[in-house]
Backbone as XML, in Angstrom:
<?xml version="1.0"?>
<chain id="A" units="angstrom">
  <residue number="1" name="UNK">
    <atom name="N" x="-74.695" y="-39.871" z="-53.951"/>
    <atom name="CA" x="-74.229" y="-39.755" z="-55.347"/>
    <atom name="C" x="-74.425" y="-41.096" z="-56.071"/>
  </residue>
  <residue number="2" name="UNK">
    <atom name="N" x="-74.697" y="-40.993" z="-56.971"/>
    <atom name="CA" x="-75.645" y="-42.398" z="-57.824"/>
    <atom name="C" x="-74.227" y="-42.501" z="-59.102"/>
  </residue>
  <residue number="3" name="UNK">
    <atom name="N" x="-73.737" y="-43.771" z="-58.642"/>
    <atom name="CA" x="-72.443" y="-43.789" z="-59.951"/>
    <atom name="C" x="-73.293" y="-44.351" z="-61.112"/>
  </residue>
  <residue number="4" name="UNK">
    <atom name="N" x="-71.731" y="-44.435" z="-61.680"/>
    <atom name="CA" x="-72.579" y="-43.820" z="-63.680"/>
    <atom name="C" x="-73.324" y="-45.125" z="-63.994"/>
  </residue>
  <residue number="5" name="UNK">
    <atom name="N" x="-73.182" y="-46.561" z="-63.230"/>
    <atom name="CA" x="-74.142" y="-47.742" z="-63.735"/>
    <atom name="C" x="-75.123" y="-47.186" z="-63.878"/>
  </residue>
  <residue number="6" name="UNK">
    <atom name="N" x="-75.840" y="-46.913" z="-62.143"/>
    <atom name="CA" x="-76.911" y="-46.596" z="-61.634"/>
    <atom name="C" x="-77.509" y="-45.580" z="-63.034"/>
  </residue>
  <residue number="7" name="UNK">
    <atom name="N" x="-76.791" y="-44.765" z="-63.871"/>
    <atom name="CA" x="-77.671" y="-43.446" z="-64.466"/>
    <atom name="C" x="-77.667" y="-44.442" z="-65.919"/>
  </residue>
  <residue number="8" name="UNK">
    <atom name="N" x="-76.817" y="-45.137" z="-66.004"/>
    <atom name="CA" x="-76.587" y="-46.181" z="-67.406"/>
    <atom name="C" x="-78.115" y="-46.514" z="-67.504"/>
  </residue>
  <residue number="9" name="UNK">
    <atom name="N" x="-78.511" y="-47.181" z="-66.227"/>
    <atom name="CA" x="-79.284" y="-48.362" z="-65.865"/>
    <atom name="C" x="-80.667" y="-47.606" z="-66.163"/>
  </residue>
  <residue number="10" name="UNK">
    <atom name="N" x="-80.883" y="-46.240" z="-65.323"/>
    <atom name="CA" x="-82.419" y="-45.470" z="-65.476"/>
    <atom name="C" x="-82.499" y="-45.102" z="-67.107"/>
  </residue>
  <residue number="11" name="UNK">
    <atom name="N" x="-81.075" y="-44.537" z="-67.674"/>
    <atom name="CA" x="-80.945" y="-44.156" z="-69.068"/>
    <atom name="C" x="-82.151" y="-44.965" z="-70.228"/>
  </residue>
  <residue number="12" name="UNK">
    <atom name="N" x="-81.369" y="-46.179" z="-69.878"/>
    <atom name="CA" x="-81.506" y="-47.040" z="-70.781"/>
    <atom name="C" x="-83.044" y="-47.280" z="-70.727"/>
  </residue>
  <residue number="13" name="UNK">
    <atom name="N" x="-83.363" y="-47.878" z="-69.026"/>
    <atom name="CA" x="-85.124" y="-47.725" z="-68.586"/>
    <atom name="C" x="-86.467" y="-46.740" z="-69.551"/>
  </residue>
  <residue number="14" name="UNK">
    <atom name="N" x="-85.301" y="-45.405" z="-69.460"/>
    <atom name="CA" x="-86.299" y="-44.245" z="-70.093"/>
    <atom name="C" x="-86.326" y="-44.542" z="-71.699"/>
  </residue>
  <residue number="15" name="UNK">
    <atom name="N" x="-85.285" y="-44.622" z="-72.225"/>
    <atom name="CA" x="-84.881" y="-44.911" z="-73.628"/>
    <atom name="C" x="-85.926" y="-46.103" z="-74.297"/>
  </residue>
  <residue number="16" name="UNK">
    <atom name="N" x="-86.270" y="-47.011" z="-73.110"/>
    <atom name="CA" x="-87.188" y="-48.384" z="-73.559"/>
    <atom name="C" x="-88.350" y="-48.130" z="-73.756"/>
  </residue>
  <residue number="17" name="UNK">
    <atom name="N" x="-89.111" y="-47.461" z="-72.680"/>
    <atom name="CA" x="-90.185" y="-47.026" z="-72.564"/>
    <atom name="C" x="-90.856" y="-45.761" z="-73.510"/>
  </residue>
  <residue number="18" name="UNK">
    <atom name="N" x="-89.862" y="-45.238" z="-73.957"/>
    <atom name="CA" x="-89.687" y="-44.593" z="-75.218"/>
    <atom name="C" x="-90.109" y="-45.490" z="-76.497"/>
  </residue>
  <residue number="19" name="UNK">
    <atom name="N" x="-89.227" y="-46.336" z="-76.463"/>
    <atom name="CA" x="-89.145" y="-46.928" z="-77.432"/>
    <atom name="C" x="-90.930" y="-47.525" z="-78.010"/>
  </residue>
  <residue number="20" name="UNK">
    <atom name="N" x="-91.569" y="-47.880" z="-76.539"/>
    <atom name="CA" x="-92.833" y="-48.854" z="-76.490"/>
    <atom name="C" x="-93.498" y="-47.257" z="-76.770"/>
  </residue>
  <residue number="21" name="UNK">
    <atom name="N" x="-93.461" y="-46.432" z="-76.257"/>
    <atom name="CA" x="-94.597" y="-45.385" z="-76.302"/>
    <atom name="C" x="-94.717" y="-45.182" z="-78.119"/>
  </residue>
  <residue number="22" name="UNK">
    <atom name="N" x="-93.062" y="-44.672" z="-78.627"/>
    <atom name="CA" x="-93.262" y="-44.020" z="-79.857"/>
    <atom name="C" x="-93.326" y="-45.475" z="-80.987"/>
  </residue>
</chain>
């Protein structure tokens, strides 16, 4: 079970890479 940092942490990862794509 992956606590809520760990999903904070990928969240944010995806959200960035987002950010660079769009």
């Amino acid at each position: 079970m992956t606590s809520n940092k760990d999903k904070n942490k990928k969240a944010n990862e995806i959200l960035y890479a987002f950010s660079i794509i769009g």
